[in-house]
C-alpha positions as semicolon CSV with decimal commas, in nm:
position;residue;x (nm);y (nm);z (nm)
1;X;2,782;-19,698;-16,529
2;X;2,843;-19,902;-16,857
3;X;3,112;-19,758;-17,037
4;X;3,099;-19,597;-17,337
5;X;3,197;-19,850;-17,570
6;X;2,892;-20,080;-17,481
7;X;2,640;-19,796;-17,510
8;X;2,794;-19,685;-17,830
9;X;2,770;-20,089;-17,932
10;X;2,434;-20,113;-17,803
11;X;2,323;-19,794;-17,970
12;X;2,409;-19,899;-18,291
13;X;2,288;-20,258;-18,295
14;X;1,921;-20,073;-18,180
15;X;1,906;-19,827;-18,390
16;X;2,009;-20,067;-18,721
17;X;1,687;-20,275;-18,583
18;X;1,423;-20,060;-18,514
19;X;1,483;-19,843;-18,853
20;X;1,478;-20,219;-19,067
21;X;1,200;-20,322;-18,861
22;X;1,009;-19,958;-18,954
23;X;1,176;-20,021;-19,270
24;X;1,327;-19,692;-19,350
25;X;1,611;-19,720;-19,581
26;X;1,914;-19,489;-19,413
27;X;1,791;-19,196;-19,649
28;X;1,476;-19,214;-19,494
29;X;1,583;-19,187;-19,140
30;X;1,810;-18,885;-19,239
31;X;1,522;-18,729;-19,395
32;X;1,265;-18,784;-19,099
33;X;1,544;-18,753;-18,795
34;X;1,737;-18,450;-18,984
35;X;2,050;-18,690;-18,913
36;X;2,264;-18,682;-19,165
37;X;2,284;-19,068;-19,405
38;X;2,683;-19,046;-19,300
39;X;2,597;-18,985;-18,930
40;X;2,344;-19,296;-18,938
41;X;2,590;-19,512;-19,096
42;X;2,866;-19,459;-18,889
43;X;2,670;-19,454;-18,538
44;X;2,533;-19,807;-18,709
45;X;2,835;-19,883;-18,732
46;X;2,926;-19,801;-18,331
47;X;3,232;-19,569;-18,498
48;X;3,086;-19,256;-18,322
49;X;2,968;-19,090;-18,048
50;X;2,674;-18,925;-18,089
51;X;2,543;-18,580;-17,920
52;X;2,227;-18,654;-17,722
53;X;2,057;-18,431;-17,936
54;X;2,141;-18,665;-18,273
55;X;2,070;-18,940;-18,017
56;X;1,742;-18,744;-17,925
57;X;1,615;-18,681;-18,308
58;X;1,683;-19,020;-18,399
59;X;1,447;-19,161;-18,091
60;X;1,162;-18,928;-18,238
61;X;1,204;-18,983;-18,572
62;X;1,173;-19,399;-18,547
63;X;0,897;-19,341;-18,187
64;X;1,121;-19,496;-17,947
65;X;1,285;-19,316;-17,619
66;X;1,656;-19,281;-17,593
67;X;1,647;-19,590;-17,336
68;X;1,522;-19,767;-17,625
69;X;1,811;-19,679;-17,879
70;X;2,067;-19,764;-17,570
71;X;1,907;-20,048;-17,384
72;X;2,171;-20,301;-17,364
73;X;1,974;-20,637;-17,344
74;X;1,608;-20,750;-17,378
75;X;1,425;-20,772;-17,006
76;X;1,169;-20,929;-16,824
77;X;0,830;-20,797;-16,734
78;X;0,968;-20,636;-16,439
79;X;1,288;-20,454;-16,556
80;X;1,512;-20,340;-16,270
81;X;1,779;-20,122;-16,363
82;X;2,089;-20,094;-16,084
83;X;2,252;-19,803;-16,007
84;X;2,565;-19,909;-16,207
85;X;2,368;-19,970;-16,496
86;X;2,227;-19,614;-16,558
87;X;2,388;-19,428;-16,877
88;X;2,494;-19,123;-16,793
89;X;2,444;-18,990;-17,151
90;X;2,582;-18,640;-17,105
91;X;2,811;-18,461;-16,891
92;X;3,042;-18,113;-16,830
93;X;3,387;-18,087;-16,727
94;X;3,229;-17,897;-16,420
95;X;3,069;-18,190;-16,283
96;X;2,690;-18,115;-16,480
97;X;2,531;-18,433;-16,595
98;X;2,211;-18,619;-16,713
99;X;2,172;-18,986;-16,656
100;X;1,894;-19,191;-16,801
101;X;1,764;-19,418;-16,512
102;X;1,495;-19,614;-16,681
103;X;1,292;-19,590;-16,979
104;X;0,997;-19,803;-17,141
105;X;0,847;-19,822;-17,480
106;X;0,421;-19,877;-17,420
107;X;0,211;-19,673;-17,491
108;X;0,478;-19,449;-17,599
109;X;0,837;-19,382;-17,520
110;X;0,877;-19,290;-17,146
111;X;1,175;-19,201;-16,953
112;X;1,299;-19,138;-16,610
113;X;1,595;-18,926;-16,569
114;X;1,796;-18,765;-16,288
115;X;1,993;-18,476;-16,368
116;X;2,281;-18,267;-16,188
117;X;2,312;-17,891;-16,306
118;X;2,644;-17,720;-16,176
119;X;2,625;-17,315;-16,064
120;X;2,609;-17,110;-16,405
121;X;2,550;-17,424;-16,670
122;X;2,245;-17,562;-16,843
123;X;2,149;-17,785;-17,117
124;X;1,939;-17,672;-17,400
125;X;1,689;-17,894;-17,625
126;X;1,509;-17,862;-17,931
127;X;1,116;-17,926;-17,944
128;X;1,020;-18,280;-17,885
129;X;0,690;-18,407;-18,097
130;X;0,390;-18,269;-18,052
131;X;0,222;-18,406;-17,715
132;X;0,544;-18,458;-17,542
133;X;0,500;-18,378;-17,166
134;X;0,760;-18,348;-16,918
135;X;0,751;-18,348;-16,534
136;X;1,030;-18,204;-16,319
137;X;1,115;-18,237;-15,918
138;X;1,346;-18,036;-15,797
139;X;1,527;-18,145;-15,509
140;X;1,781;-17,913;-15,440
141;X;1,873;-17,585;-15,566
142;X;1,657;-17,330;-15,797
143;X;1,579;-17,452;-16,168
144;X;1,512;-17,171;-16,377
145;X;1,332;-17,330;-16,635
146;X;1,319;-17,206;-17,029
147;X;0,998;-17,312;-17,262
148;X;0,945;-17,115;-17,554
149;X;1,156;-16,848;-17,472
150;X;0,964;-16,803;-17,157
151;X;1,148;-16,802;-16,802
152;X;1,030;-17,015;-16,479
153;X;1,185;-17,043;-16,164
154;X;1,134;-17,374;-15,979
155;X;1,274;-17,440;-15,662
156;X;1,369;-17,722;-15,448
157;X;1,062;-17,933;-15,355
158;X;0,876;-17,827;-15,608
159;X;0,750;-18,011;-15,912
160;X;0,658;-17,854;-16,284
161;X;0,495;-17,992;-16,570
162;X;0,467;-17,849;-16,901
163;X;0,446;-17,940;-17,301
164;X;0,757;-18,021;-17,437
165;X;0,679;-17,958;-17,814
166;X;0,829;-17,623;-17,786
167;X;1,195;-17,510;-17,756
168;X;1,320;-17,542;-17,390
169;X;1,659;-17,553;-17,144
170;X;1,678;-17,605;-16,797
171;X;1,992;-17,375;-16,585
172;X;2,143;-17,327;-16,316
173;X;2,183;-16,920;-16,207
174;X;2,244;-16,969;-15,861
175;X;2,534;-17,075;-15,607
176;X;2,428;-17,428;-15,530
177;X;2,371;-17,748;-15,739
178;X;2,038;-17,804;-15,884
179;X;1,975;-18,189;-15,825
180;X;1,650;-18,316;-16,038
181;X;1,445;-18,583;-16,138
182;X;1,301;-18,541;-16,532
183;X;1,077;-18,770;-16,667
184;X;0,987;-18,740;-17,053
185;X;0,634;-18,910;-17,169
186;X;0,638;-18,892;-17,619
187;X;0,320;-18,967;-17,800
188;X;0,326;-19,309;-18,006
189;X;0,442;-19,264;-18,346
190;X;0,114;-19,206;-18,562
Protein backbone atom coordinates (compact mmCIF):
# COMPACT_ATOMS: atom_id res chain seq x y z
CA UNK A 1 0.00 0.00 0.00
CA UNK A 2 1.41 3.58 -0.73
CA UNK A 3 1.66 5.38 2.31
CA UNK A 4 -0.15 8.10 3.28
CA UNK A 5 2.01 10.85 2.51
CA UNK A 6 2.04 10.03 -1.32
CA UNK A 7 -1.74 9.70 -1.52
CA UNK A 8 -2.17 12.82 0.45
CA UNK A 9 0.61 14.39 -2.23
CA UNK A 10 -1.07 12.86 -5.05
CA UNK A 11 -4.49 13.95 -3.88
CA UNK A 12 -3.67 17.34 -3.80
CA UNK A 13 -1.67 17.78 -6.98
CA UNK A 14 -5.17 16.07 -8.72
CA UNK A 15 -7.50 17.77 -7.26
CA UNK A 16 -5.57 21.46 -7.88
CA UNK A 17 -5.73 20.12 -11.73
CA UNK A 18 -8.91 18.90 -12.46
CA UNK A 19 -10.77 21.99 -10.56
CA UNK A 20 -8.26 24.63 -12.91
CA UNK A 21 -8.85 22.50 -15.76
CA UNK A 22 -12.98 22.73 -14.97
CA UNK A 23 -11.98 26.08 -13.99
CA UNK A 24 -13.71 26.54 -10.74
CA UNK A 25 -12.12 29.10 -8.65
CA UNK A 26 -11.74 27.39 -4.88
CA UNK A 27 -15.14 29.19 -3.95
CA UNK A 28 -16.70 27.41 -6.56
CA UNK A 29 -15.66 23.98 -5.63
CA UNK A 30 -16.74 24.72 -1.95
CA UNK A 31 -19.97 25.78 -3.19
CA UNK A 32 -20.65 22.72 -5.60
CA UNK A 33 -18.66 19.93 -3.30
CA UNK A 34 -20.11 21.53 0.14
CA UNK A 35 -16.21 21.43 1.08
CA UNK A 36 -15.36 24.10 2.85
CA UNK A 37 -12.67 27.04 0.65
CA UNK A 38 -10.21 26.32 3.88
CA UNK A 39 -10.59 22.51 3.51
CA UNK A 40 -9.78 22.81 -0.41
CA UNK A 41 -6.86 24.89 0.20
CA UNK A 42 -5.22 23.01 2.64
CA UNK A 43 -5.90 19.37 1.07
CA UNK A 44 -4.30 21.43 -2.17
CA UNK A 45 -1.90 22.03 -0.28
CA UNK A 46 -1.30 18.05 0.86
CA UNK A 47 -1.46 19.63 4.73
CA UNK A 48 -4.48 17.32 5.51
CA UNK A 49 -6.03 14.28 5.57
CA UNK A 50 -9.18 14.20 4.31
CA UNK A 51 -12.37 11.93 5.41
CA UNK A 52 -13.42 9.80 2.43
CA UNK A 53 -16.55 11.44 2.54
CA UNK A 54 -14.78 15.17 1.81
CA UNK A 55 -12.69 12.98 -0.52
CA UNK A 56 -16.07 11.51 -1.87
CA UNK A 57 -17.97 15.08 -2.40
CA UNK A 58 -15.09 16.52 -3.96
CA UNK A 59 -14.97 13.47 -6.75
CA UNK A 60 -18.76 14.35 -7.49
CA UNK A 61 -18.63 17.75 -7.44
CA UNK A 62 -15.58 18.07 -10.27
CA UNK A 63 -17.14 14.20 -12.15
CA UNK A 64 -14.17 12.25 -11.42
CA UNK A 65 -14.00 8.90 -9.08
CA UNK A 66 -11.92 8.92 -5.97
CA UNK A 67 -9.18 6.82 -8.02
CA UNK A 68 -9.07 9.80 -10.05
CA UNK A 69 -8.38 12.44 -7.18
CA UNK A 70 -5.63 9.74 -5.78
CA UNK A 71 -4.14 8.17 -8.84
CA UNK A 72 -0.53 8.56 -8.36
CA UNK A 73 0.87 8.67 -12.00
CA UNK A 74 -0.59 8.84 -15.56
CA UNK A 75 -0.93 5.05 -17.20
CA UNK A 76 -1.00 3.25 -20.22
CA UNK A 77 -3.97 1.88 -22.06
CA UNK A 78 -3.87 -1.14 -20.04
CA UNK A 79 -3.47 0.04 -16.38
CA UNK A 80 -2.49 -2.75 -13.97
CA UNK A 81 -2.67 -1.91 -10.51
CA UNK A 82 -0.51 -4.43 -7.97
CA UNK A 83 -1.61 -5.46 -4.90
CA UNK A 84 0.82 -3.06 -3.08
CA UNK A 85 -0.42 -0.30 -4.94
CA UNK A 86 -4.12 -0.31 -3.80
CA UNK A 87 -5.09 2.71 -1.31
CA UNK A 88 -6.64 1.54 1.40
CA UNK A 89 -8.56 4.84 1.91
CA UNK A 90 -10.32 4.00 5.16
CA UNK A 91 -9.92 1.84 8.03
CA UNK A 92 -11.06 0.95 11.99
CA UNK A 93 -8.96 0.20 14.82
CA UNK A 94 -10.89 -3.23 14.71
CA UNK A 95 -9.40 -4.31 11.60
CA UNK A 96 -12.65 -2.80 9.15
CA UNK A 97 -11.38 -1.36 5.96
CA UNK A 98 -12.12 -0.21 2.32
CA UNK A 99 -9.45 -0.29 -0.28
CA UNK A 100 -9.84 1.19 -3.71
CA UNK A 101 -8.42 -1.45 -6.20
CA UNK A 102 -8.85 0.26 -9.49
CA UNK A 103 -10.78 2.99 -10.87
CA UNK A 104 -11.24 4.63 -14.46
CA UNK A 105 -12.59 7.87 -15.68
CA UNK A 106 -14.70 6.99 -19.37
CA UNK A 107 -17.68 7.21 -19.72
CA UNK A 108 -17.93 8.19 -16.22
CA UNK A 109 -16.09 7.63 -13.01
CA UNK A 110 -15.93 3.84 -12.20
CA UNK A 111 -14.45 2.08 -9.36
CA UNK A 112 -13.61 -1.29 -8.07
CA UNK A 113 -13.33 -1.73 -4.44
CA UNK A 114 -12.87 -4.56 -1.93
CA UNK A 115 -14.00 -4.00 1.43
CA UNK A 116 -13.53 -5.83 4.95
CA UNK A 117 -16.42 -5.17 7.57
CA UNK A 118 -15.46 -6.41 11.20
CA UNK A 119 -18.51 -8.10 13.55
CA UNK A 120 -20.74 -5.05 14.79
CA UNK A 121 -19.13 -2.04 12.41
CA UNK A 122 -20.25 -0.41 9.21
CA UNK A 123 -19.58 2.54 7.13
CA UNK A 124 -22.21 4.98 6.24
CA UNK A 125 -22.43 7.29 2.95
CA UNK A 126 -24.29 10.10 1.81
CA UNK A 127 -26.26 9.98 -1.65
CA UNK A 128 -24.03 9.82 -4.63
CA UNK A 129 -25.45 11.81 -7.95
CA UNK A 130 -28.28 10.90 -9.44
CA UNK A 131 -27.71 7.62 -11.68
CA UNK A 132 -25.05 6.28 -9.53
CA UNK A 133 -25.30 2.41 -9.45
CA UNK A 134 -23.52 0.16 -7.28
CA UNK A 135 -22.94 -3.64 -7.43
CA UNK A 136 -21.97 -5.72 -4.40
CA UNK A 137 -20.52 -9.55 -4.02
CA UNK A 138 -20.43 -10.83 -0.98
CA UNK A 139 -18.00 -13.35 -0.31
CA UNK A 140 -18.10 -14.15 3.11
CA UNK A 141 -20.26 -13.28 5.89
CA UNK A 142 -23.94 -11.56 5.85
CA UNK A 143 -24.09 -7.80 4.55
CA UNK A 144 -27.01 -6.19 5.82
CA UNK A 145 -27.33 -3.58 3.48
CA UNK A 146 -29.02 0.11 4.23
CA UNK A 147 -30.57 2.28 1.12
CA UNK A 148 -32.90 4.84 1.99
CA UNK A 149 -33.50 3.84 5.29
CA UNK A 150 -34.52 0.49 4.00
CA UNK A 151 -32.81 -2.85 5.38
CA UNK A 152 -31.36 -5.83 3.06
CA UNK A 153 -29.67 -8.76 4.03
CA UNK A 154 -27.13 -10.16 1.52
CA UNK A 155 -25.23 -13.07 2.14
CA UNK A 156 -22.13 -14.70 1.08
CA UNK A 157 -22.26 -15.58 -2.65
CA UNK A 158 -24.64 -13.40 -3.39
CA UNK A 159 -24.51 -10.25 -5.46
CA UNK A 160 -26.90 -6.89 -5.12
CA UNK A 161 -27.32 -4.01 -7.20
CA UNK A 162 -29.13 -0.98 -6.46
CA UNK A 163 -29.22 3.08 -7.11
CA UNK A 164 -26.91 4.80 -5.16
CA UNK A 165 -28.50 8.37 -5.29
CA UNK A 166 -30.10 7.75 -2.03
CA UNK A 167 -28.65 7.61 1.53
CA UNK A 168 -27.03 4.16 2.23
CA UNK A 169 -24.44 2.04 4.75
CA UNK A 170 -23.35 -1.29 4.50
CA UNK A 171 -22.82 -3.43 8.34
CA UNK A 172 -21.81 -6.03 9.77
CA UNK A 173 -24.52 -7.64 12.60
CA UNK A 174 -23.19 -10.92 12.69
CA UNK A 175 -20.16 -13.03 14.25
CA UNK A 176 -17.98 -13.38 11.20
CA UNK A 177 -16.21 -10.91 8.80
CA UNK A 178 -18.08 -9.70 5.89
CA UNK A 179 -15.41 -9.78 2.98
CA UNK A 180 -16.81 -7.79 -0.31
CA UNK A 181 -16.18 -6.60 -3.56
CA UNK A 182 -18.05 -2.91 -4.34
CA UNK A 183 -17.90 -1.44 -7.49
CA UNK A 184 -19.32 2.25 -7.93
CA UNK A 185 -20.39 3.32 -11.72
CA UNK A 186 -21.26 7.73 -11.48
CA UNK A 187 -22.94 9.35 -14.40
CA UNK A 188 -20.62 11.87 -16.44
CA UNK A 189 -20.81 15.26 -15.18
CA UNK A 190 -23.64 17.02 -17.34
Amino acid sequence: MPDLEHVAQALARNLKHLRQERGYSLDALAARSGVSRGMIIQIEQARTNPSIGTVVRLGDALGVSIAGLVDQAEGPTVRMVPSDQAVRLWETPAGSHGTLLVGTEAPGPLELWTWRLMPGEGHDSDPHPVGTAELIRVETGELTLMVDGAEFHVPAGTTASFEAGASHGYHNSGSVPVEMTLAISVPPPR
